[in-house]
VEXDREN-2710 file (C-alpha; in Angstrom, 1 decimal):
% VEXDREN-2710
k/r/px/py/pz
1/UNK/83.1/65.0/25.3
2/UNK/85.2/61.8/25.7
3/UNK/88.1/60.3/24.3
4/UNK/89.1/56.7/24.2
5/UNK/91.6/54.3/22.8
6/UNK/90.8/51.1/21.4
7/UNK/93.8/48.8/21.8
8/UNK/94.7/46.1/18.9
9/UNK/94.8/42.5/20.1
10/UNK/97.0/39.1/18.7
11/UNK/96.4/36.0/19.7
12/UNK/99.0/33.8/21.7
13/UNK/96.8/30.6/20.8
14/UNK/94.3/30.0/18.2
15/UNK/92.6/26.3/18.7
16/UNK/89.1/25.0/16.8
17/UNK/87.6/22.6/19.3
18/UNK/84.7/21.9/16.6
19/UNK/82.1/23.2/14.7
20/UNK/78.3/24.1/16.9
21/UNK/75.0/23.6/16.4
22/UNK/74.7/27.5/15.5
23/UNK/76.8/27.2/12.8
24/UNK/80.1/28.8/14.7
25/UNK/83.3/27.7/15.2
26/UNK/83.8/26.2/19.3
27/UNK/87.4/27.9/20.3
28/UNK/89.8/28.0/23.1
29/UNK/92.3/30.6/22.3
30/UNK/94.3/33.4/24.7
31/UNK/94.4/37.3/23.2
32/UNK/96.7/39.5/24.0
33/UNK/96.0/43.7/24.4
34/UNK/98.8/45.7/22.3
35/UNK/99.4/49.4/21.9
36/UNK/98.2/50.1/18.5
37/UNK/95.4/51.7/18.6
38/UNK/92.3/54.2/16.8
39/UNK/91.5/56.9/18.3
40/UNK/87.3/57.7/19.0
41/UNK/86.0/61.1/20.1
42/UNK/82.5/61.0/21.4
43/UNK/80.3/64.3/22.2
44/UNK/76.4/64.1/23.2
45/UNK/74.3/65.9/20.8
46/UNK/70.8/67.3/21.2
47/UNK/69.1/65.8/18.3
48/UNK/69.3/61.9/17.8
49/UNK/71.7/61.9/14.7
50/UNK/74.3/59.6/14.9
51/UNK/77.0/61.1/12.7
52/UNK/80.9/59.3/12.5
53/UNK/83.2/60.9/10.7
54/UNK/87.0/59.4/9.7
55/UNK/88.2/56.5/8.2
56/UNK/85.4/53.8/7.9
57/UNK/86.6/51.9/5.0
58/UNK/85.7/48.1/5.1
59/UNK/81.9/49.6/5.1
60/UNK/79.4/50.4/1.8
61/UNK/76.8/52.0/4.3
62/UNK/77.9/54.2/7.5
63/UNK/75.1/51.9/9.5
64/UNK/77.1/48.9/9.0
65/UNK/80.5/50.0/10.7
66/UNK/80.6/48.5/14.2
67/UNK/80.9/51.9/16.0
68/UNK/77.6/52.7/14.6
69/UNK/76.2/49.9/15.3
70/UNK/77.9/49.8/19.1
71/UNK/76.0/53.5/19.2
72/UNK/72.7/52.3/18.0
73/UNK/72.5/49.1/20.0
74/UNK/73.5/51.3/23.4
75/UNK/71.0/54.4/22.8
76/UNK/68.3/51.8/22.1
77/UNK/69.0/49.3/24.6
78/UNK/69.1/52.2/27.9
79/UNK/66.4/54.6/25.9
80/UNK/68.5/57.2/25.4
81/UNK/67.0/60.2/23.2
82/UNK/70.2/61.9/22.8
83/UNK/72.5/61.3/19.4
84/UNK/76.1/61.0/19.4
85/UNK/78.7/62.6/17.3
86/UNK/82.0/60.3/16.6
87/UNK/85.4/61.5/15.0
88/UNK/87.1/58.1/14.8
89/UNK/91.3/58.7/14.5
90/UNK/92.2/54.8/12.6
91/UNK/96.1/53.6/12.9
92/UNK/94.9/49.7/13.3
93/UNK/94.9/48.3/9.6
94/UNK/91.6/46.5/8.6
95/UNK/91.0/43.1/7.8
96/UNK/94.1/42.4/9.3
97/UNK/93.8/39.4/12.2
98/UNK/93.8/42.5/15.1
99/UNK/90.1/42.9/15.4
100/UNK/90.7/46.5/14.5
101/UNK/86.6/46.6/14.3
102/UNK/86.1/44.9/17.1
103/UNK/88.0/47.1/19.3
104/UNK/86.5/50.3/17.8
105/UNK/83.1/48.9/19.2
106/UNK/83.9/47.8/22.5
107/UNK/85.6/51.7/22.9
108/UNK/82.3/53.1/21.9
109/UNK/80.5/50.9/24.6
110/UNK/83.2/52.2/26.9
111/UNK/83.2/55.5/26.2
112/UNK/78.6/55.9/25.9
113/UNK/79.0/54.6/29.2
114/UNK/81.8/57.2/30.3
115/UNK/79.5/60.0/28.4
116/UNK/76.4/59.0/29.3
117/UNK/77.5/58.7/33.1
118/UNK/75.9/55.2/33.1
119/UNK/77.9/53.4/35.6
120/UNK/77.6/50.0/33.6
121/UNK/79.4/47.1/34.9
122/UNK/81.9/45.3/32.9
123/UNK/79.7/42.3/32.8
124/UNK/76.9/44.2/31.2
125/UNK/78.8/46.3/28.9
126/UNK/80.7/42.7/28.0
127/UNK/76.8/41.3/27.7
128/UNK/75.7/44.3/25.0
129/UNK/78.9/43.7/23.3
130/UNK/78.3/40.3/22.8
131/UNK/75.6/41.3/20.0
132/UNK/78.0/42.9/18.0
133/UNK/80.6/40.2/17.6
134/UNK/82.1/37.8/19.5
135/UNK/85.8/39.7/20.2
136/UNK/84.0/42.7/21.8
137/UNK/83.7/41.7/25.0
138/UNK/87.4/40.4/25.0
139/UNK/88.4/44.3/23.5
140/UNK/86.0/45.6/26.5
141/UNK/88.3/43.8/28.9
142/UNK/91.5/43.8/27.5
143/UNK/95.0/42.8/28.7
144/UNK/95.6/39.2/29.0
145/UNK/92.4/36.5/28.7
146/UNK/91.0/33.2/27.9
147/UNK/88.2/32.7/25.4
148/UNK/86.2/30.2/24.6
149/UNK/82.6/29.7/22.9
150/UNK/82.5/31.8/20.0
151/UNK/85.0/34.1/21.3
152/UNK/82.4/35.4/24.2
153/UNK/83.2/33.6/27.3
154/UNK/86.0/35.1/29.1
155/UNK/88.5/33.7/31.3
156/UNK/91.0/35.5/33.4
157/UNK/94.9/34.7/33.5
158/UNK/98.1/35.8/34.8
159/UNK/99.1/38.7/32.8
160/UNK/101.6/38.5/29.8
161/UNK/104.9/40.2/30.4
162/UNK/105.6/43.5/28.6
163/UNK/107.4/42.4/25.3
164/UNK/108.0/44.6/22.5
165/UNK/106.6/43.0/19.2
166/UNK/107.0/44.0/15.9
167/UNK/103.6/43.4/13.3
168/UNK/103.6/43.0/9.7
169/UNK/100.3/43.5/7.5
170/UNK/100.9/42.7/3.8
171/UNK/99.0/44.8/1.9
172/UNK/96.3/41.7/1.6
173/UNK/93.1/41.6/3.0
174/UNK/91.9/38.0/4.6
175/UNK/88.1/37.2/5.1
176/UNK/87.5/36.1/8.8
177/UNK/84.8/34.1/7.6
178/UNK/86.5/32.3/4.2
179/UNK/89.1/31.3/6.7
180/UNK/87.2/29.4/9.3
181/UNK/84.7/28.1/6.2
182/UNK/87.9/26.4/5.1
183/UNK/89.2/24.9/8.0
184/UNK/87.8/21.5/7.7
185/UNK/89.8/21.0/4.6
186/UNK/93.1/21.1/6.8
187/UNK/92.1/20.0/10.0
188/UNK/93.4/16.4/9.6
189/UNK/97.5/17.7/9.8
190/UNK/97.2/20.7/11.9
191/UNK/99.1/21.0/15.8
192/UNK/97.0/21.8/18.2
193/UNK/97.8/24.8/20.4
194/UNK/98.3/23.3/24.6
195/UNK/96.6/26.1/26.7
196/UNK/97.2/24.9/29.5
197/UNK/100.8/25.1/28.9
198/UNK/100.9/28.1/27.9
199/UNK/98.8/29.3/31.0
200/UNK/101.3/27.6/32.9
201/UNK/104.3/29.7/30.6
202/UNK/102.4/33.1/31.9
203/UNK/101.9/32.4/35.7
204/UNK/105.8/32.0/35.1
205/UNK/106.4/35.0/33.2
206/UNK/108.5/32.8/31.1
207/UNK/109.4/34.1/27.5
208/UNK/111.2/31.8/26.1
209/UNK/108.3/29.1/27.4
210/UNK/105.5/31.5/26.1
211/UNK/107.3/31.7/22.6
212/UNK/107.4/27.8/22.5
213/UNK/103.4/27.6/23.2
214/UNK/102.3/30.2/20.6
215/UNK/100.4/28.0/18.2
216/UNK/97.7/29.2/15.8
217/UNK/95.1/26.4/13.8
218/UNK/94.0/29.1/10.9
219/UNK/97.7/29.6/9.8
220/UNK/97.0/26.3/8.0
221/UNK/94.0/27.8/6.3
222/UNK/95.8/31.3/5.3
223/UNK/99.2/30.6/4.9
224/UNK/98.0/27.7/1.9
225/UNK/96.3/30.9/0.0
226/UNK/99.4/33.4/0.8
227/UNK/102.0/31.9/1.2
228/UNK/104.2/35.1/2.0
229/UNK/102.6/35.6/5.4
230/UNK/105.3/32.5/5.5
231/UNK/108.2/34.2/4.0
232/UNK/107.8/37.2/7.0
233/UNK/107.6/34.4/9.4
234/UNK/110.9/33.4/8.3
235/UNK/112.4/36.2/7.8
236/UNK/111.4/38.0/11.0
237/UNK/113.5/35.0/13.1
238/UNK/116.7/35.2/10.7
239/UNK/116.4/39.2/11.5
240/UNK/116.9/38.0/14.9
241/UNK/113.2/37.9/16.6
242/UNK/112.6/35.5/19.1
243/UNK/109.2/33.9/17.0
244/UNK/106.5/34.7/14.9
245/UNK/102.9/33.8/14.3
246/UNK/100.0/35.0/12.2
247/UNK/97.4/36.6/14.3
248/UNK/93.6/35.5/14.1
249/UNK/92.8/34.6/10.8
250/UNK/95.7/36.6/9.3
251/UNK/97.7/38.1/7.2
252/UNK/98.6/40.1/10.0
253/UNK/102.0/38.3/11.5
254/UNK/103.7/39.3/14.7
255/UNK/106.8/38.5/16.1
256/UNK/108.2/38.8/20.0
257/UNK/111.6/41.0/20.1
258/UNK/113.9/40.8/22.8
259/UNK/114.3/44.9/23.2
260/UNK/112.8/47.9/21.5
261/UNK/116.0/48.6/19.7
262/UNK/116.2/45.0/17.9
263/UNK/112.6/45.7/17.1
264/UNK/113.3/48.5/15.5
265/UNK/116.1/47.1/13.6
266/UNK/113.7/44.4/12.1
267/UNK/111.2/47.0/11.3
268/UNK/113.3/48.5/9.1
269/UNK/114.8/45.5/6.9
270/UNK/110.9/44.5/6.8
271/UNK/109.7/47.3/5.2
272/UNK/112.6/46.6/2.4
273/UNK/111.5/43.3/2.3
274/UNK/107.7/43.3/1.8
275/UNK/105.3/45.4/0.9
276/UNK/103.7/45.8/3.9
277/UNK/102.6/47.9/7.0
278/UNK/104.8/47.6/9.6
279/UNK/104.9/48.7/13.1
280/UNK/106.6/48.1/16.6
281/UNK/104.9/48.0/19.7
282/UNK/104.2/46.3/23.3
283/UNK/101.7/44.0/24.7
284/UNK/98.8/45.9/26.7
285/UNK/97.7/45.8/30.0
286/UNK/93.7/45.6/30.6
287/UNK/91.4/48.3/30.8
288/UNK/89.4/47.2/33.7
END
């Protein structure tokens, strides 16, 4: 039996570079690892059931949730004849901006690896992950990275400082894909995220400099169609927080805190403010 966490991520930049032959969206944008996280239990069983049990909302059919999937794709691909049993513990909110799915199926690759004593490098394990979606290999890797392509191609850099951030998720739920099909309608007045600034911000360990850089293309898109994500924006900073941002393609907004007490502080007036799920946390190290 193994257990895992699967570690949340934001995103410190968001940038569209253009729209590819296969139909996706060309990025350059630098996650960020936080400490929300589910929870996934994963015992071998002797038949070749795979059974998940918890909270898989987002999902009509159990085959369609991404741990499933991440459980099919890695019995089939090694040949594997045993099943796998899942309890799945959920604390990241879906549809949300933090790749809460995502995460959940990079942990699963992580963990059939751990259970199945593979001994699968990160590069392959990134590689399998790749076929479920384009944040899994970044959620295999965690901590600090670069990604570009779809999502796919990783890039290391110096790590983000420990901050403590405080994340509000309106009780709304963005689609991924609406967002990005709607970019081109906006992408005449948006600011363009400078990654190599902020690369530059991280070597330095520089807050203030990394809170400057933060810059996100789909808040554009999302913030025209809900326009509160806004009003928490602006009412995180006159609580006192350094900035705030929208994460991916939203509603999900964080905001960098200059101590866990402020943080907490905020929380609190947020939760009287909005209708929303709030929590406080810290950026994540990687897992590898």
């Amino acid at each position: 039996m193994i257990t895992i966490n699967a570690n949340a991520k934001i995103n410190l930049t968001l940038d569209i570079l253009g729209k590819r032959d296969d139909g996706y969206h060309e990025v350059s944008m630098i996650m960020q690892s936080i400490n929300l996280f589910d929870t996934l239990t994963l015992k071998k069983l002797n038949t070749k059931d795979i059974i998940l049990h918890g909270d898989v909302r987002g999902v009509e059919n159990v085959q369609d949730n991404l741990i499933y999937k991440a459980v099919k794709l890695f019995l089939d691909t090694y040949k594997i004849q045993n099943g796998v049993e899942i309890e799945l513990i959920k604390r990241i909110p879906i549809a949300a901006g933090l790749a809460g799915g995502s995460t959940d199926a990079a942990a699963t690759l992580r963990g059939l690896n751990e259970l199945f004593e593979m001994n699968l490098s990160v590069m392959s394990l990134c590689k399998l992950g790749e076929k479920l979606g384009s944040d899994v290999p970044f959620c295999i890797m965690g901590g600090t990275m670069l990604a570009t392509g779809r999502g796919e191609i990783l890039a290391q850099v110096a790590d983000m400082p420990k901050v403590n951030l405080v994340l509000v998720k309106p009780k709304i739920d963005v689609s991924t894909a609406w967002v990005y099909k709607n970019y081109h309608k906006v992408e005449n007045e948006v600011v363009h995220p400078d990654n190599k600034k902020m690369r530059k911000a991280l070597i330095l360990k520089d807050i203030n400099q990394i809170c400057a850089c933060l810059k996100n293309v789909l808040e554009y898109v999302t913030i025209k169609q809900y326009p509160q994500i806004n009003d928490i924006k602006e009412k995180l900073c006159s609580y006192g927080a350094k900035t705030a941002m929208m994460s991916g393609s939203g509603p999900t907004v964080f905001a960098i805190v200059e101590n866990k007490i402020l943080a907490e502080e905020i929380a609190a007036k947020i939760k009287n403010d909005f209708d929303a799920e709030v929590f406080t946390v810290e950026t994540a190290s990687k897992n590898f």
